[in-house]
C-alpha positions as CSV (number, residue, x, y, z in Angstrom):
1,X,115.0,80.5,113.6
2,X,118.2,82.1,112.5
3,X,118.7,86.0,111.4
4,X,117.4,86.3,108.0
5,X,114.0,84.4,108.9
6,X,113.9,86.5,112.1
7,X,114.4,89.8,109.5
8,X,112.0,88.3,107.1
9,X,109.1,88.6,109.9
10,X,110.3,91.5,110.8
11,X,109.9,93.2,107.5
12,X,106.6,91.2,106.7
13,X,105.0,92.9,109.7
14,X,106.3,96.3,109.2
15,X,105.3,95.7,105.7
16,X,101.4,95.0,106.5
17,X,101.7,98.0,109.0
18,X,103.1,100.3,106.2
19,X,100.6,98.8,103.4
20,X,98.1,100.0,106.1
21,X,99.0,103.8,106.3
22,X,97.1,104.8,103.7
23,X,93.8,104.2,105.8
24,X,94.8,107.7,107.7
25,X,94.1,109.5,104.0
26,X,91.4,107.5,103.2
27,X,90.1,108.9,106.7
28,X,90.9,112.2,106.1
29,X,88.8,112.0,102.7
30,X,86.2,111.0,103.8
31,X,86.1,113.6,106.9
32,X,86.6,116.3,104.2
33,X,84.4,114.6,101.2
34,X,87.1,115.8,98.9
35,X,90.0,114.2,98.0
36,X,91.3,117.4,95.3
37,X,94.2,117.2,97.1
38,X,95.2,113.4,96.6
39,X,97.3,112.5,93.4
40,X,95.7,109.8,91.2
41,X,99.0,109.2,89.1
42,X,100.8,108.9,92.7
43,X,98.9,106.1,93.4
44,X,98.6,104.5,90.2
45,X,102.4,103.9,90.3
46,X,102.5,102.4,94.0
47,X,99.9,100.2,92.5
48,X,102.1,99.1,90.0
49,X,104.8,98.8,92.4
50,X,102.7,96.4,94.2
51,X,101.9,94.3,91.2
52,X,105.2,94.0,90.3
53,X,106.3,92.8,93.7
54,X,103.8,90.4,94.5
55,X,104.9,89.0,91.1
56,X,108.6,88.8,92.4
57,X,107.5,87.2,95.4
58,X,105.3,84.9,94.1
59,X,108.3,83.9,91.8
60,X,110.6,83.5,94.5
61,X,108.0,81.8,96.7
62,X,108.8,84.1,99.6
63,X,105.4,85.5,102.0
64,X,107.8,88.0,103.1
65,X,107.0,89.8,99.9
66,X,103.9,88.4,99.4
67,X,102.0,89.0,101.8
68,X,102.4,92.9,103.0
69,X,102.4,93.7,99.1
70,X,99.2,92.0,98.3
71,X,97.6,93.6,101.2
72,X,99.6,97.2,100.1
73,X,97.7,96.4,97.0
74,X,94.5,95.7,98.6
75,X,94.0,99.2,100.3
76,X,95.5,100.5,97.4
77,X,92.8,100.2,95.1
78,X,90.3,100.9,98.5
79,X,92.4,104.6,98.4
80,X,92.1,104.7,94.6
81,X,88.4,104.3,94.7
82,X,87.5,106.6,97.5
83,X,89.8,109.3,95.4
84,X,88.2,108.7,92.4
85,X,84.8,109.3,94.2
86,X,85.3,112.2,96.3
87,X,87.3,114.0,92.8
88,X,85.1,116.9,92.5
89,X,85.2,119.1,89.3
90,X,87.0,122.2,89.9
91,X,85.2,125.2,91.0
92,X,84.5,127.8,88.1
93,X,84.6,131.7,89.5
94,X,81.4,133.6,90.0
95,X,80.4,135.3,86.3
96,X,82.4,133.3,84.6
């Protein structure tokens, strides 16, 4: 193996570790059964982020890219669903 395919592992694995990360908020959510604090538009871009990589990678036939991407994707729509279902309407003030 020379450098680059050394790097390319390297990053792969990081990747999937990093795609992982958000399980610590999805964790947190569900702890609190709220998730008022999470943006939605946040994660709606790193989902299209995602998309638009695995894309690239696909085109360039490279797992490197692939494969911590599609799994980023993966737990991103997990995250997007748990937010969505622990949104809770704003609280209105007593008497009002």
């Amino acid at each position: 193996m020379n450098v680059t395919d050394v790097l390319a592992v390297l990053a792969a694995f990081w990747g999937v570790l990093m795609a992982l990360s958000p399980l610590l908020l999805m964790r947190r959510i569900l702890e609190r059964r709220s998730s008022g604090d999470v943006s939605i538009a946040y994660l709606l871009v790193l989902q299209v982020g995602f998309t638009l990589w695995v894309a690239y990678g696909w085109a360039l036939g490279n797992a490197a890219i692939i494969v911590p991407n599609s799994v980023a994707f993966g737990i991103g729509v997990a995250t997007l669903a748990i937010t969505l279902r622990f949104r809770h309407p704003p609280e209105r003030p007593a008497g009002k």
